[in-house]
PDB file of N, CA, C and O in Angstrom, chain B, residues numbered from 101:
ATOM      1  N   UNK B 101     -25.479  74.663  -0.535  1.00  0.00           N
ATOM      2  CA  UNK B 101     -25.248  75.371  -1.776  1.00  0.00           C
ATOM      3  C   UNK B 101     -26.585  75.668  -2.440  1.00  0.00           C
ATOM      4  O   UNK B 101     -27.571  74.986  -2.162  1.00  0.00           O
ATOM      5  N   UNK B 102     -26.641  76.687  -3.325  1.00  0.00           N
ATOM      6  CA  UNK B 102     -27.592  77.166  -3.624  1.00  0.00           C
ATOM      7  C   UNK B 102     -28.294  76.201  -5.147  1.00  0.00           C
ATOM      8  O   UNK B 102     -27.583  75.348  -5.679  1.00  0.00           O
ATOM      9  N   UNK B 103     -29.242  76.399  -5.503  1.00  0.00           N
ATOM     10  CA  UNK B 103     -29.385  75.187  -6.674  1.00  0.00           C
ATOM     11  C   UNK B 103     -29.439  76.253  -7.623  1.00  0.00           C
ATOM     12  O   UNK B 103     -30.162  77.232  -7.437  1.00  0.00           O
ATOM     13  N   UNK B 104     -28.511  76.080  -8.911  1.00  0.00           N
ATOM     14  CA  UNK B 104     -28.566  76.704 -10.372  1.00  0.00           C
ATOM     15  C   UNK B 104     -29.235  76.904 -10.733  1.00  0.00           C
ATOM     16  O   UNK B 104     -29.856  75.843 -10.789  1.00  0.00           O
ATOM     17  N   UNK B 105     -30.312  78.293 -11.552  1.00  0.00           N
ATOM     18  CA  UNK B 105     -30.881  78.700 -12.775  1.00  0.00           C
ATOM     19  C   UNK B 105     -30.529  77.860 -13.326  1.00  0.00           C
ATOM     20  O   UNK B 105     -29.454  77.268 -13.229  1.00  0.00           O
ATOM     21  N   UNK B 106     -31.719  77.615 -14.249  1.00  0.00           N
ATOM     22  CA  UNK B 106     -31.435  76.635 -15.669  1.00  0.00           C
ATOM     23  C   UNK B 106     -30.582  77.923 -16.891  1.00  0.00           C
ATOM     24  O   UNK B 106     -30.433  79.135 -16.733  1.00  0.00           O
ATOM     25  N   UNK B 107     -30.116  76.920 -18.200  1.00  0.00           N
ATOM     26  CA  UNK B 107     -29.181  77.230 -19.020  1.00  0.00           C
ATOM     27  C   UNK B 107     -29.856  79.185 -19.488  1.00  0.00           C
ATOM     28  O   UNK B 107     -30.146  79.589 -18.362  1.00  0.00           O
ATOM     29  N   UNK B 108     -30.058  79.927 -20.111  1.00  0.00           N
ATOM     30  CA  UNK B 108     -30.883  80.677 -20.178  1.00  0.00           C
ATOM     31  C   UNK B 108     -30.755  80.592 -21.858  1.00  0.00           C
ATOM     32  O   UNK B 108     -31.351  81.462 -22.493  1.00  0.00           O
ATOM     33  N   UNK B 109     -30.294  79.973 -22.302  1.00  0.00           N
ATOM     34  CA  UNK B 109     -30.681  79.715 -24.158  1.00  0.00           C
ATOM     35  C   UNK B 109     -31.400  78.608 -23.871  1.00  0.00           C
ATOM     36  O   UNK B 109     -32.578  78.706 -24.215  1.00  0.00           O
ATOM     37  N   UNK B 110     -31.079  77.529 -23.330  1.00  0.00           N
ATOM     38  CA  UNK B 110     -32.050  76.521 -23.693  1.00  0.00           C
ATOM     39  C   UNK B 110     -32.913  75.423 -22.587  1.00  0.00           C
ATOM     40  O   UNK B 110     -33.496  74.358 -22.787  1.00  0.00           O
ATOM     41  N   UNK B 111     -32.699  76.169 -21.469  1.00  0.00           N
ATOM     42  CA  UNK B 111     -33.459  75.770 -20.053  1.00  0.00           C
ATOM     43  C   UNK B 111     -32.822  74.865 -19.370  1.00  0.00           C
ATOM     44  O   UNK B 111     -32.758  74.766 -18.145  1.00  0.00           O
ATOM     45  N   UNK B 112     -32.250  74.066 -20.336  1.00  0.00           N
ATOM     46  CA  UNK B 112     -31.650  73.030 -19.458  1.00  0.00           C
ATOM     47  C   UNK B 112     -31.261  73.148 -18.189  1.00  0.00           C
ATOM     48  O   UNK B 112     -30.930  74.264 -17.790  1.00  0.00           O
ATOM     49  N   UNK B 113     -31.222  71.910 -17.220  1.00  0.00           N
ATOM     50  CA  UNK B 113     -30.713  72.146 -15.649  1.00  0.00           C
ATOM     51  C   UNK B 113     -29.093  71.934 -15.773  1.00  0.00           C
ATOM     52  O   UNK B 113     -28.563  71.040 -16.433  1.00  0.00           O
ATOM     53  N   UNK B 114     -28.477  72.838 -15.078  1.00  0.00           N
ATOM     54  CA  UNK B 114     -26.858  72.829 -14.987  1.00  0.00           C
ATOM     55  C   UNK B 114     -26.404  71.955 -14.406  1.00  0.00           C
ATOM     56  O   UNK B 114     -27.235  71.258 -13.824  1.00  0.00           O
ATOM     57  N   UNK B 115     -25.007  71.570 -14.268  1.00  0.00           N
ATOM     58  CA  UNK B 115     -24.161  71.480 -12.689  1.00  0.00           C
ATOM     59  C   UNK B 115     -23.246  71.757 -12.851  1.00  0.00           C
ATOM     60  O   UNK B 115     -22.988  72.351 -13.897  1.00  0.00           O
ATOM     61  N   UNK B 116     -22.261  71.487 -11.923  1.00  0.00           N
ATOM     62  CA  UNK B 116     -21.080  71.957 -11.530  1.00  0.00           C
ATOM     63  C   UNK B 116     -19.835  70.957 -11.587  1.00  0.00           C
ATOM     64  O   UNK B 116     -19.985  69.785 -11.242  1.00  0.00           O
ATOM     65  N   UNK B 117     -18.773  71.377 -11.969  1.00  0.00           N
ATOM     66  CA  UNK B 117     -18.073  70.311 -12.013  1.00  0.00           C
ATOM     67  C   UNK B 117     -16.488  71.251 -11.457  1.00  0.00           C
ATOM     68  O   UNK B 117     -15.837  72.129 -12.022  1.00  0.00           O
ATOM     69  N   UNK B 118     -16.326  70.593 -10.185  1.00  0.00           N
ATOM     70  CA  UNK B 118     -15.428  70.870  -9.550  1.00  0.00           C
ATOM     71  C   UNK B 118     -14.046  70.696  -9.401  1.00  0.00           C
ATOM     72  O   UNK B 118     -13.897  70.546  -8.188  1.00  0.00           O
ATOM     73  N   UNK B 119     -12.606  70.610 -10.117  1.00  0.00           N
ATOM     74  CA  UNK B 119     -11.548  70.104 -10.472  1.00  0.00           C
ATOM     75  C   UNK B 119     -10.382  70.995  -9.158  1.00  0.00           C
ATOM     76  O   UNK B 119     -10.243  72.218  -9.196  1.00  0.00           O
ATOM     77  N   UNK B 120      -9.710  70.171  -8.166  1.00  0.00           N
ATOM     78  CA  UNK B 120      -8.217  70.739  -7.185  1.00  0.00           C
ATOM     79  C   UNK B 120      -7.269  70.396  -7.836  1.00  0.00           C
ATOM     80  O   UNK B 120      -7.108  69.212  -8.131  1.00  0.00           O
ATOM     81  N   UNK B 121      -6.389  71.395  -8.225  1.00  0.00           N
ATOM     82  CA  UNK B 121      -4.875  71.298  -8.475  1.00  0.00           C
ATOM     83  C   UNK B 121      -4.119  70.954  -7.823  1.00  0.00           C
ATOM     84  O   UNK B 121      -3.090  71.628  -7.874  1.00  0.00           O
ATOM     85  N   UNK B 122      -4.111  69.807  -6.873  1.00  0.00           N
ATOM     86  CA  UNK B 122      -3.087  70.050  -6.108  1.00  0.00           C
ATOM     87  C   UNK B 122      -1.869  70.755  -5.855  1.00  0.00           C
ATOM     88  O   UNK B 122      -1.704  71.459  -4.859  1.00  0.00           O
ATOM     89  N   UNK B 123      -0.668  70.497  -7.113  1.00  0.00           N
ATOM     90  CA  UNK B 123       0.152  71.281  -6.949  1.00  0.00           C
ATOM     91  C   UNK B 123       0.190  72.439  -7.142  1.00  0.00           C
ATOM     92  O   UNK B 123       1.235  73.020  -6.848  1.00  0.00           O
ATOM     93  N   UNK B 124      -0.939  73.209  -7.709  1.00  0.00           N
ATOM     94  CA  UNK B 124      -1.155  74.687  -7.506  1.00  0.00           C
ATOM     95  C   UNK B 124      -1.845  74.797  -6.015  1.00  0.00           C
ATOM     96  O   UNK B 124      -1.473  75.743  -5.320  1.00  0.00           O
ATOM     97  N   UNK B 125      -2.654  74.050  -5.573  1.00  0.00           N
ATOM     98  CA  UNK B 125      -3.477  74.353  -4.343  1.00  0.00           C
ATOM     99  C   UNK B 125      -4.403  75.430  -4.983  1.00  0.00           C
ATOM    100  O   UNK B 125      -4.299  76.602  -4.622  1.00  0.00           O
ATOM    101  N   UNK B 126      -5.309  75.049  -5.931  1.00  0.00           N
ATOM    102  CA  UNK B 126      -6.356  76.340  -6.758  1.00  0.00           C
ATOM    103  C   UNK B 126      -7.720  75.572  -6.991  1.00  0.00           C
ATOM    104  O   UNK B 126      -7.552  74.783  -7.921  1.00  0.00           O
ATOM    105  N   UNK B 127      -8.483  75.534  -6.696  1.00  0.00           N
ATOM    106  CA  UNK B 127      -9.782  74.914  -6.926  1.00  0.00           C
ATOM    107  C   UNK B 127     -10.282  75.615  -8.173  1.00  0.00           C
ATOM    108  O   UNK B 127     -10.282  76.828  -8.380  1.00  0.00           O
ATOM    109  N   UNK B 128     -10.798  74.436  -9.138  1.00  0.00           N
ATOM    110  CA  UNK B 128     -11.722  75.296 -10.243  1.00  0.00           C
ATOM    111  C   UNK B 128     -13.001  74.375 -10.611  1.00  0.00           C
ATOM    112  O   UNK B 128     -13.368  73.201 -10.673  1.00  0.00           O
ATOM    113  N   UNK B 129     -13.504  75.946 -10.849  1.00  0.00           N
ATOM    114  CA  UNK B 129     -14.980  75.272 -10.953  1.00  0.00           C
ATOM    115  C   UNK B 129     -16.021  75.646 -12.187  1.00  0.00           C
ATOM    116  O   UNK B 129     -16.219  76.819 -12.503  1.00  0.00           O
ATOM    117  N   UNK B 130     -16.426  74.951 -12.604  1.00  0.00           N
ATOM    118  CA  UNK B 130     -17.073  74.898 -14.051  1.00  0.00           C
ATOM    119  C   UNK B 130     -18.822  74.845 -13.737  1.00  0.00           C
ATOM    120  O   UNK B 130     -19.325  74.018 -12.976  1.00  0.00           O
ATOM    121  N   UNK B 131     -19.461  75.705 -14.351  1.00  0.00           N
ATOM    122  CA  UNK B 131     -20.857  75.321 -14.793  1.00  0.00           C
ATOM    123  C   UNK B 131     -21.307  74.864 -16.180  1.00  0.00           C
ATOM    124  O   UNK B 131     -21.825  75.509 -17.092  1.00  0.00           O
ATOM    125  N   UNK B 132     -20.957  73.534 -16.087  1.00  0.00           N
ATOM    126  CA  UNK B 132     -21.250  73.541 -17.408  1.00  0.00           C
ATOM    127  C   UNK B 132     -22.584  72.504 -17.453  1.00  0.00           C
ATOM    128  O   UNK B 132     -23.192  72.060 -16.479  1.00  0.00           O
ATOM    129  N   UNK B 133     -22.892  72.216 -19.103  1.00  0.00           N
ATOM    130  CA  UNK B 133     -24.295  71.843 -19.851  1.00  0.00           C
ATOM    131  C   UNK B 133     -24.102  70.516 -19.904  1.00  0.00           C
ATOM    132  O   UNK B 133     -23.272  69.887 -20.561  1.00  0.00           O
ATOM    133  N   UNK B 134     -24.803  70.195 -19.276  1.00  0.00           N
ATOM    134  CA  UNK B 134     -25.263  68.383 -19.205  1.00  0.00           C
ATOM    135  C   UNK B 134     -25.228  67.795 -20.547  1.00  0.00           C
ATOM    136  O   UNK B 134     -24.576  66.784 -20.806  1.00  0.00           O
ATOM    137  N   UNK B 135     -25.785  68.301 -21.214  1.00  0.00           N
ATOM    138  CA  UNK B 135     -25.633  67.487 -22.597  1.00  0.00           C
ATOM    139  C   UNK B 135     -24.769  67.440 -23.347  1.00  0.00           C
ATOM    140  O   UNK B 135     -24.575  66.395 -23.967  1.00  0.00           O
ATOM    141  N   UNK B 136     -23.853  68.714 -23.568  1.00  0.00           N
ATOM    142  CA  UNK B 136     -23.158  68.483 -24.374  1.00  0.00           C
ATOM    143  C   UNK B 136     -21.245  68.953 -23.824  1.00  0.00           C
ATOM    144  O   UNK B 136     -20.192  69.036 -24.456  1.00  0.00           O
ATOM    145  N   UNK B 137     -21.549  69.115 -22.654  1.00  0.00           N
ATOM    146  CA  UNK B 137     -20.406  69.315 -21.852  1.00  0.00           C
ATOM    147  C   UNK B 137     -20.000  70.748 -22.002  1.00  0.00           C
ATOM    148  O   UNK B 137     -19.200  71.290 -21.240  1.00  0.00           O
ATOM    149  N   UNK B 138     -20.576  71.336 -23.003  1.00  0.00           N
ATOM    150  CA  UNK B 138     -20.080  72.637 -22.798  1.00  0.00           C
ATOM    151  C   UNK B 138     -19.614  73.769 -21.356  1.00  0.00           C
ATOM    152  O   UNK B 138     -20.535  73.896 -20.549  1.00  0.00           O
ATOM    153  N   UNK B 139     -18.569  74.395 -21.083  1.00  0.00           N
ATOM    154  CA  UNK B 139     -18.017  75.207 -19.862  1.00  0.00           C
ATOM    155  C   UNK B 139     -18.783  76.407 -20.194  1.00  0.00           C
ATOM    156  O   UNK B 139     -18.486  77.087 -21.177  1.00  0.00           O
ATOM    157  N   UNK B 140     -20.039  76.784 -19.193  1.00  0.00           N
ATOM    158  CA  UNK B 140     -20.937  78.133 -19.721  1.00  0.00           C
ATOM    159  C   UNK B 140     -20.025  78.890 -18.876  1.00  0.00           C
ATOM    160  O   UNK B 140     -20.270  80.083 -19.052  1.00  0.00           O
ATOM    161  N   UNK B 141     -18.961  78.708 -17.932  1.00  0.00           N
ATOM    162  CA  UNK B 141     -18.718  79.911 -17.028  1.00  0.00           C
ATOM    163  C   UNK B 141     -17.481  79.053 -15.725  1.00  0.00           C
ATOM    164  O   UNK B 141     -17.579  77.928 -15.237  1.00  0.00           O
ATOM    165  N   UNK B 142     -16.677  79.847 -15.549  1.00  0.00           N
ATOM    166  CA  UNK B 142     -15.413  79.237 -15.480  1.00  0.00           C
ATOM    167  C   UNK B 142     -15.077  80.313 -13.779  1.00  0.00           C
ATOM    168  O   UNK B 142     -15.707  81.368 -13.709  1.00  0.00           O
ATOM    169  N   UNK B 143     -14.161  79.966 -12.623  1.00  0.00           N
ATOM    170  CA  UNK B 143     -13.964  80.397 -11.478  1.00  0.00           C
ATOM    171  C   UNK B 143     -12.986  79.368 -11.205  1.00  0.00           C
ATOM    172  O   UNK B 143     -13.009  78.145 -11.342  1.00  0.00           O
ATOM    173  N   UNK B 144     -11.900  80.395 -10.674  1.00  0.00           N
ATOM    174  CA  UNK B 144     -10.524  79.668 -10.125  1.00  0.00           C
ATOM    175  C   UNK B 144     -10.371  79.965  -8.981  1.00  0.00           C
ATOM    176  O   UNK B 144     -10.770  81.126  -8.890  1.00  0.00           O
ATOM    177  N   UNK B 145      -9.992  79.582  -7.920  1.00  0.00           N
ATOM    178  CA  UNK B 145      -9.804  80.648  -6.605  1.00  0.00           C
ATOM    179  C   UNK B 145      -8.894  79.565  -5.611  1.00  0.00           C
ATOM    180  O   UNK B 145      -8.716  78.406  -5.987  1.00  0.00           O
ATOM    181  N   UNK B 146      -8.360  80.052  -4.349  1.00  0.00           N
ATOM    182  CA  UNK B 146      -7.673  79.081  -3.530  1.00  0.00           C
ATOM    183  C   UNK B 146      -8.727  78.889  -2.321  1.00  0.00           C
ATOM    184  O   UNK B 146      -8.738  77.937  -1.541  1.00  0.00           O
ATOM    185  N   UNK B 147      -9.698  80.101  -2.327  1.00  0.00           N
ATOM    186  CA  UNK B 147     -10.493  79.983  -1.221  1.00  0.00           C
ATOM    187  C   UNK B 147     -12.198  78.668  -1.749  1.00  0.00           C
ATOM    188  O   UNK B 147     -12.862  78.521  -2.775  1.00  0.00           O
ATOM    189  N   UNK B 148     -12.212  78.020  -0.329  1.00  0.00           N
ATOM    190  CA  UNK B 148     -13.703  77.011  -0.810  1.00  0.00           C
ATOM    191  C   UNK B 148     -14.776  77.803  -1.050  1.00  0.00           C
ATOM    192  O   UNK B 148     -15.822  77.234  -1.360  1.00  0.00           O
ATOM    193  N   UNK B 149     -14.758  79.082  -0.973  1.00  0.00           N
ATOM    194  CA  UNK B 149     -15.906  79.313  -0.818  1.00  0.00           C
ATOM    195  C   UNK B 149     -16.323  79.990  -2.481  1.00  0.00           C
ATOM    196  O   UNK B 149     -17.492  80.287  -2.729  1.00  0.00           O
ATOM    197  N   UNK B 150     -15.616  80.106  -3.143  1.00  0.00           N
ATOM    198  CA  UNK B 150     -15.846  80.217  -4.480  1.00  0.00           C
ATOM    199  C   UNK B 150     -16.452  79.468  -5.072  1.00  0.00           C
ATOM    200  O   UNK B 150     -16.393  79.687  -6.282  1.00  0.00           O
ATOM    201  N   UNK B 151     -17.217  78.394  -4.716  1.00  0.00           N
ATOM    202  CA  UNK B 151     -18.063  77.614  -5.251  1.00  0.00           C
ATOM    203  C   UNK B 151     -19.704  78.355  -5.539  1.00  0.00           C
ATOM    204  O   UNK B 151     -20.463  78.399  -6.507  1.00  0.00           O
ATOM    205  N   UNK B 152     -19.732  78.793  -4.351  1.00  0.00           N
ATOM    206  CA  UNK B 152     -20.745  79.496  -3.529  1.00  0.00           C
ATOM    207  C   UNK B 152     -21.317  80.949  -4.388  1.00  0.00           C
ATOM    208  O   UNK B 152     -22.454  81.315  -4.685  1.00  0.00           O
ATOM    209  N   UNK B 153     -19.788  81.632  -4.647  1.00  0.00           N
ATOM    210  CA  UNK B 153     -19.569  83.062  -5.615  1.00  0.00           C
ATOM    211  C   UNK B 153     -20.166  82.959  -6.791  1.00  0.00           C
ATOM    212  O   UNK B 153     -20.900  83.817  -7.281  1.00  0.00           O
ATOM    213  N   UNK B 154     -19.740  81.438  -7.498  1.00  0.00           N
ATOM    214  CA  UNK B 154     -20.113  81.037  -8.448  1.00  0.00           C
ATOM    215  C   UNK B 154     -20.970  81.123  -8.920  1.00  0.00           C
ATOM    216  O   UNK B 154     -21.034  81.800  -9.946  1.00  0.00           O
ATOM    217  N   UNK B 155     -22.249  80.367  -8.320  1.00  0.00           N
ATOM    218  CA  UNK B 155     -23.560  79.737  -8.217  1.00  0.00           C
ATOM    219  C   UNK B 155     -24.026  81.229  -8.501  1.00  0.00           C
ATOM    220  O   UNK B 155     -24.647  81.574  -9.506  1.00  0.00           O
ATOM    221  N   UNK B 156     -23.610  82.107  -7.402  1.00  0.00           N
ATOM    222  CA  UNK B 156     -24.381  83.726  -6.902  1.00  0.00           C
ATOM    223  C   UNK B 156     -24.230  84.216  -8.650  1.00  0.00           C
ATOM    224  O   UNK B 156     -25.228  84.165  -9.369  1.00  0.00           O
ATOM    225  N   UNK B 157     -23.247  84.553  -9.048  1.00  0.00           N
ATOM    226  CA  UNK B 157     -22.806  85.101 -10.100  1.00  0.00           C
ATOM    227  C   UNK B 157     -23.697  84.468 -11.542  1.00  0.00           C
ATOM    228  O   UNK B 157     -24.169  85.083 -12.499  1.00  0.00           O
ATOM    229  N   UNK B 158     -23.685  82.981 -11.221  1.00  0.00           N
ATOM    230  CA  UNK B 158     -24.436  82.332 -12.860  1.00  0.00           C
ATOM    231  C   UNK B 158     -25.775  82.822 -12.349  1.00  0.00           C
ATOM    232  O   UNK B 158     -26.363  83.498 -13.194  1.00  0.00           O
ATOM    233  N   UNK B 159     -26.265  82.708 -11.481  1.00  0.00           N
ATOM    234  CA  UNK B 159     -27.982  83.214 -10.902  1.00  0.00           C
ATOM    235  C   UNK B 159     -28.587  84.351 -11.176  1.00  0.00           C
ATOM    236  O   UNK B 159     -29.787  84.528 -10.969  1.00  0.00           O
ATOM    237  N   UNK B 160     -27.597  85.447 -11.794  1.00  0.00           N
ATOM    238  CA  UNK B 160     -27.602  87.152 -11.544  1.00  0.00           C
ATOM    239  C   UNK B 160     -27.901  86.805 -13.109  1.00  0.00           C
ATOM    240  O   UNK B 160     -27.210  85.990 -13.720  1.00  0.00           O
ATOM    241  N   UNK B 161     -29.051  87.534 -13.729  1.00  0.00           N
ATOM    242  CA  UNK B 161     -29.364  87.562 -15.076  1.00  0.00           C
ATOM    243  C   UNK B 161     -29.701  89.255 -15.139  1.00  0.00           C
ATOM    244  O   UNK B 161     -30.076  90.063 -14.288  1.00  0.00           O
ATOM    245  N   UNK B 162     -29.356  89.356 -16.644  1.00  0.00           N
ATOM    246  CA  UNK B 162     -29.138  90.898 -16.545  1.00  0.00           C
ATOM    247  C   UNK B 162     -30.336  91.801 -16.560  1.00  0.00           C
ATOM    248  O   UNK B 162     -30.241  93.026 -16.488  1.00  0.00           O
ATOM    249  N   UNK B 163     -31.639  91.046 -16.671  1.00  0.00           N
ATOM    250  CA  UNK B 163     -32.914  91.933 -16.468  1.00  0.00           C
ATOM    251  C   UNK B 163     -33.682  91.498 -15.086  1.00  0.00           C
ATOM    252  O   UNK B 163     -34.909  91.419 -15.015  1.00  0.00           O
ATOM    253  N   UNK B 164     -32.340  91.088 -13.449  1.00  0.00           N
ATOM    254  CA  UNK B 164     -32.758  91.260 -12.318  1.00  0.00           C
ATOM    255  C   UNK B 164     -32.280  92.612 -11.963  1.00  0.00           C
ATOM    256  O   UNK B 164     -32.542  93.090 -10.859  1.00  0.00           O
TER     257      UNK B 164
END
């Protein structure tokens, strides 16, 4: 997996926090802020590889 851009308001380093529904069978996945738990950015999907989409998507800043 690819390693997160930091926060882009306040640098901080991210992670990820990964939650399976079982009885939906839906993986979700959160980037959120170490400190204060905040969810910067949210992805639901049934496929694993949306973890991956994720990462790609929080990485993309709008003056690349």
């Amino acid at each position: 997996m690819t390693d997160l851009m930091p926060c882009p308001f306040c640098g901080c380093e991210m992670s990820i926090a990964i939650r399976y529904y079982s009885g939906m069978k839906i993986n979700h996945y959160s980037i959120v802020h170490p400190d204060n738990g905040c969810i910067l950015e949210n992805y639901e999907s049934l496929e694993t590889s949306a973890c991956g989409e994720l990462v790609d998507k929080w990485n993309r800043r709008m003056s690349e």
